[in-house]
N, C-alpha and C positions, 0 to 999 in steps of 0.2 A: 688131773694132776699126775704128774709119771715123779717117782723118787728122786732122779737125776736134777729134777729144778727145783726141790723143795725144801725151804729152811725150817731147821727142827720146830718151829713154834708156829707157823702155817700148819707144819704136816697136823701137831695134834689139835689146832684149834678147829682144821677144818673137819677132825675125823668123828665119825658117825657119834660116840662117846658124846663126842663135846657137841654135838648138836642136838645129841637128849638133854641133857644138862642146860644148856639154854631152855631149851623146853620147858624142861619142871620149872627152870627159873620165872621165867613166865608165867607159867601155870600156879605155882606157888605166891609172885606176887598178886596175881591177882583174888584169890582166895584170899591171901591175906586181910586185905582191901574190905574183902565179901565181908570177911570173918569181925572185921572191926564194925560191921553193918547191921549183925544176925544174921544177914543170907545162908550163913555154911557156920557151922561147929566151929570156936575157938580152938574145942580141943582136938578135932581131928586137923588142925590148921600144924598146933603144935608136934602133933605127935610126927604127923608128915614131913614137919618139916628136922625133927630129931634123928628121926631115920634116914632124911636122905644126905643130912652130914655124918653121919655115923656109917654110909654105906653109899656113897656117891656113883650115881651110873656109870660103866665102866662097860667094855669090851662086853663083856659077855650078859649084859642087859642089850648092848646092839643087837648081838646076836637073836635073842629072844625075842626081840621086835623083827627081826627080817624074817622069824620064825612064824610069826601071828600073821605079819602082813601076807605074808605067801599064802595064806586063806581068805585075809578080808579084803588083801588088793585096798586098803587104805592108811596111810603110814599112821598118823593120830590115833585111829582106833586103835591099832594093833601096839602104840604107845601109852595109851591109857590102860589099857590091858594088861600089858608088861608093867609098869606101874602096879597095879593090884598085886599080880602075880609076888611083888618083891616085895609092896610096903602095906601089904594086909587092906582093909577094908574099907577106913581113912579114904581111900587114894578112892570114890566113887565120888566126894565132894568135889575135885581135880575138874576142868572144864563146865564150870554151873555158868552158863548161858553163854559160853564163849563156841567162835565155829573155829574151825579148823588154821583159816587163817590169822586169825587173830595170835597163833599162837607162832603159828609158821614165820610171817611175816615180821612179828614182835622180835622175835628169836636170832633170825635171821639179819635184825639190824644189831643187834646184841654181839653175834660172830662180826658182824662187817665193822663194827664201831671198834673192835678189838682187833681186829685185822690194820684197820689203816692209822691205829694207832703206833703198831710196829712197825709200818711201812713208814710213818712222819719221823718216827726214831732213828728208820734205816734212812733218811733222805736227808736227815740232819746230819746224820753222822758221814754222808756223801759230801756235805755241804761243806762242815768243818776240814775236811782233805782238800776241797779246790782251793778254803779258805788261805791253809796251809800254804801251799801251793804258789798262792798267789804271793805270798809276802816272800816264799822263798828266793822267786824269780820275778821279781818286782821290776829288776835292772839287768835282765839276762837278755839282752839284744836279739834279736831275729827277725826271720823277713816276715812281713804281712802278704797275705795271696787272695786275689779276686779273681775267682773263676779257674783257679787253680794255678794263678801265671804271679810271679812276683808282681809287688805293688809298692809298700814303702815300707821302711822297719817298724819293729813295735817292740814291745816285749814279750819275753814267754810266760809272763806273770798276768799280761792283761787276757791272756784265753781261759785262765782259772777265775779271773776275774768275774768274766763274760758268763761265766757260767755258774758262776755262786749268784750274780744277779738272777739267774735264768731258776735257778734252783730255788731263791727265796720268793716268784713268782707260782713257784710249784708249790709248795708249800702253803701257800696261801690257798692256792686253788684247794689243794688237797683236804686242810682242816675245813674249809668254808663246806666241800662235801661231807664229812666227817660230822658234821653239827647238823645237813639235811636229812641223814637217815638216824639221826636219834631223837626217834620219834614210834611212839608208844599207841599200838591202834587195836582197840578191843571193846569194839563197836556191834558184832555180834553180825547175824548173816546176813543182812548186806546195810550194814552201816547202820540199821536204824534206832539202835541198842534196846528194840524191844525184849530182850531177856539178858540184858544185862545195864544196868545202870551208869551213866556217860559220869558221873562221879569214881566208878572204877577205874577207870583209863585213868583219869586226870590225877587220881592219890599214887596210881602206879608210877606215871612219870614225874610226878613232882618227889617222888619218895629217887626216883633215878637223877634227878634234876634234868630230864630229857620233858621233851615237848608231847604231848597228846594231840594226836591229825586234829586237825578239825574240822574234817569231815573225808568221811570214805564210804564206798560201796562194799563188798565183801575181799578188796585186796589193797594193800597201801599202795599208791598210783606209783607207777616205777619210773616216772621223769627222775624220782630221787635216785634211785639203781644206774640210772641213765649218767644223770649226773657223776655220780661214784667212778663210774667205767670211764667215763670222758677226760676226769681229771688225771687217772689213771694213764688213758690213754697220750696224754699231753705232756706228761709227765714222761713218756716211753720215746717221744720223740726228744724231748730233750737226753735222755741218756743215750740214744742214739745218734744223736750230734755229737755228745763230746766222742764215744764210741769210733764213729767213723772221722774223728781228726785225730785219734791217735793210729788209726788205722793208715791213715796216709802216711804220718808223720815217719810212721816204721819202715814204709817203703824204703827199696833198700837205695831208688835213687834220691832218698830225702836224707832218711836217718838221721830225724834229728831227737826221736825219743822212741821207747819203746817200751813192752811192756815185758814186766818180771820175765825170769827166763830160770825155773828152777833145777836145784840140781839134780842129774838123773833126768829131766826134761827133754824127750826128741820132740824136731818140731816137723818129720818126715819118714814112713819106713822105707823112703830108697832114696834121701839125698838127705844126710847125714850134715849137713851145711846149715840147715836152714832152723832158723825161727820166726813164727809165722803168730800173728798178732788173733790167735784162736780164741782169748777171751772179749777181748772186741768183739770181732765177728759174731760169739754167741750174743753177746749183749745186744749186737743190732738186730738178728733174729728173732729175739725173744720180745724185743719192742714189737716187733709188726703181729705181732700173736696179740700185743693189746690193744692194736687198732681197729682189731677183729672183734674182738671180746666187746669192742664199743658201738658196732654195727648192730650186735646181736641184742645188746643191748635198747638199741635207740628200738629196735622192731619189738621188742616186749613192752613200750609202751602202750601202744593201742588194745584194747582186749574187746571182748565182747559183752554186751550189758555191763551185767553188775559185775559179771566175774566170768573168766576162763582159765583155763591154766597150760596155757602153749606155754606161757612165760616159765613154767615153774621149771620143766627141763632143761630148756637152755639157761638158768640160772643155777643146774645144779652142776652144770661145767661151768660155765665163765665167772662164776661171780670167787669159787675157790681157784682155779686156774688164774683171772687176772692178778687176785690181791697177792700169791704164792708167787707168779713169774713175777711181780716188781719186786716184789724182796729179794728175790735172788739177785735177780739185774742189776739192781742196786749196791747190793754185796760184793758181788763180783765185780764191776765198776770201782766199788772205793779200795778195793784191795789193789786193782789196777792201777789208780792216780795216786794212792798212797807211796806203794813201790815202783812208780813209775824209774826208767832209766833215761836221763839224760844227756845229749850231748851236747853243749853249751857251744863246744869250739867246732864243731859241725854246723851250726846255726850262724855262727859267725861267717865261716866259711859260703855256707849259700848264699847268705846275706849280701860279701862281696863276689857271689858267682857270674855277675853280669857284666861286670866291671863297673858301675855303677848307675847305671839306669836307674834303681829304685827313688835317687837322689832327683829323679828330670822335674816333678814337679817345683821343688826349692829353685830350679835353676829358673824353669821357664817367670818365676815371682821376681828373682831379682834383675831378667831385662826389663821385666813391668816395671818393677817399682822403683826399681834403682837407676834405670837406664832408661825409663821411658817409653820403650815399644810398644805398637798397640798388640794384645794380644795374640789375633790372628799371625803377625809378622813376629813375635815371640815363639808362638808353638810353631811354627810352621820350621824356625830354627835347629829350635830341639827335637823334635820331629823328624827332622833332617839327619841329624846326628843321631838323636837314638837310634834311628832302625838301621843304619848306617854300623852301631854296636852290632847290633843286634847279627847283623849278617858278618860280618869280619870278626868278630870276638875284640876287638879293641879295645878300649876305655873310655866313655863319655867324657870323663873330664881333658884328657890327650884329645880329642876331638874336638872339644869345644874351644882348647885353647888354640890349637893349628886351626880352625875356622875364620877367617878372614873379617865374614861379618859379626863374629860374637865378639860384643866391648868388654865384656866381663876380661877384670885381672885376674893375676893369681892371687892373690888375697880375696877377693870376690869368689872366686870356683871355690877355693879353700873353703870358707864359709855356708857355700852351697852345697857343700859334698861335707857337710859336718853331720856326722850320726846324733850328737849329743843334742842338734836343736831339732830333731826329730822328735828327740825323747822325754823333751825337758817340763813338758806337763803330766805326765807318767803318777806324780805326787798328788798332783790335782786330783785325777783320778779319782787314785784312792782315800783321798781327805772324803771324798762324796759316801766312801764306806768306814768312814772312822776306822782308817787302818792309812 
């Protein structure tokens, strides 16, 4: 995680601090557990637990741990340790029959669960803008494009649309991951809870209202990790769709929206002229860092026996790096379609840039339908004449009426070159979204 892509409440959840703190929490519920048992002292349960609201891990307990590890080369021990050091003698009841990961692994779905719970907050709140959006320009005409080439009108409300659809498909993904890794595994060194009693896990997560594995070897199986990353990363290619259509849209031969442009804002230091759609662009870069993050991911699945730990490093970058760049992405996205700028009569204008081609499919329906033709002897008409526009700049409709063989009138062309019954189920639409 570099500062530059970090939202304030990523930075401290992912920071060293807050991952002892998960720890004890851990370590604390389960003793708790013990302690309701006889395994471990009530009252060293209590006191422990007095102390460390009264004096909660903080920077300078990280410290003291990268101080012990730098000798024992094991981050738990030199955590337990530090522990003692701060909460007196109590704290040797701390890991009674638990291994290493049990606490790691626990811990670490404890940050993740909290992590993509601000990411669901931040994709809601993406979501309510395109909502926005959509009702704004429900009836703001513009052209539709296949392949990057006009096609036929739409609105600029059905792209907001398109993508609150797209977003409440995310969201689903997202929580359905967000419910596989809260899951509570404290099964002992390799699953088989011979020093620790399979009643501990299960009081821990029912006291969490989270799930207890039901069965592991010495590490929680990371298809859930995998999981988490995939949604994530699915999620990056959607914000990188909407990203690169307003990236087009800015183009300066499109211009038909763009993004904020602040004041004091240059968008060049040697042409003074220009603003350049830089928050897109980051946004689509920072998706393809979570495509990455999901590769890396899928290969920490397989481990060796019971347990290895290739996984554990590359989970100490991607797993804070992915959950941190979507918040940002996402951030910076809704700040974008929020203040997006619009040019409605620019849209319009493209719209008639062809002289009306967009309109050829209405046409080529009413020599079917209205006049008879078999289709081939229909398109082959407008076919004629469109590319016929296309090369001369003319007008399709001035074409098709100087056309000898089109029977269409002018009240027929009229009709055929109507914007409004292009657009006239627009409503429909969004009856399908209660809006």
């Amino acid at each position: 995680m570099i500062d530059r892509y970090l939202t304030p409440e990523m930075k401290a959840l992912w920071s060293e601090a807050s991952k002892y703190r998960a720890w004890l929490r851990v370590e604390l519920a389960a003793m708790q557990a013990q302690a309701r048992h006889g395994e471990v002292p009530q009252a060293a349960f209590d006191t422990l637990t007095a102390k460390s609201e009264a004096d909660p891990l903080d920077e300078a307990f990280a410290l003291k741990v990268a101080e012990i590890e730098a000798v024992t080369r094991h981050d738990i021990v030199a955590f337990t340790r530090a522990l003692t050091d701060r909460y007196g003698d109590e704290a040797r009841f701390i890991h009674h029959g638990l291994t290493s990961t049990d606490v790691v692994d626990t811990a670490q779905n404890l940050v993740l669960d909290e992590a993509l719970g601000v990411i669901i907050t931040d994709v809601e709140a993406l979501r309510e803008v395109c909502r926005i959006q959509a009702v704004a320009h429900k009836h703001t005409p513009t052209v539709g494009r296949t392949h990057g080439i006009h096609a036929e009108p739409m609105t600029f409300g059905l792209k907001f649309l398109n993508w609150m659809a797209t977003l409440d498909r995310d969201l689903e993904r997202l929580h359905a991951a967000r419910k596989r890794i809260q899951v509570v595994m404290l099964s002992g060194s390799v699953g088989t809870f011979a020093h620790v009693s399979p009643r501990i896990e299960e009081e821990v997560a029912q006291a969490w209202g989270w799930q207890a594995a039901p069965v592991t070897n010495q590490t929680l199986a990371r298809d859930r990790h995998a999981e988490v990353l995939s949604a994530l990363a699915i999620y990056g290619t959607t914000v990188e769709k909407i990203a690169v259509e307003i990236r087009h849209l800015q183009r300066s031969e499109v211009r038909e929206a763009m993004e904020p442009f602040g004041k004091g804002q240059t968008g060049s230091s040697s042409m003074p002229h220009k603003k350049n759609p830089i928050l897109t662009e980051n946004v689509t870069g920072l998706s393809r860092l979570l495509r990455g993050y999901l590769l890396t991911g899928l290969e920490n699945v397989p481990l060796w026996h019971e347990r290895d730990i290739s996984h554990s490093s590359a989970e100490r970058v991607i797993l804070p790096d992915a959950t941190a760049t979507t918040s940002y992405a996402t951030r910076r996205l809704t700040g974008v379609l929020r203040d997006l700028v619009v040019f409605p009569e620019r849209m319009l204008r493209n719209l008639n840039d062809l002289g009306g081609l967009v309109f050829s499919q209405r046409v080529l329906h009413a020599l079917i339908d209205e006049k008879g033709m078999t289709r081939e002897d229909a398109y082959t008409l407008v076919q004629r004449n469109a590319l016929r526009s296309w090369e001369t700049g003319e007008g399709l409709r001035d074409l098709l009426k100087a056309d000898a063989e089109s029977p269409l009138s002018d009240a027929e062309l009229d009709a055929a070159f109507d914007l409004g019954w292009y657009l006239r189920h627009v409503d429909d639409i969004y009856a399908r979204f209660g809006m």
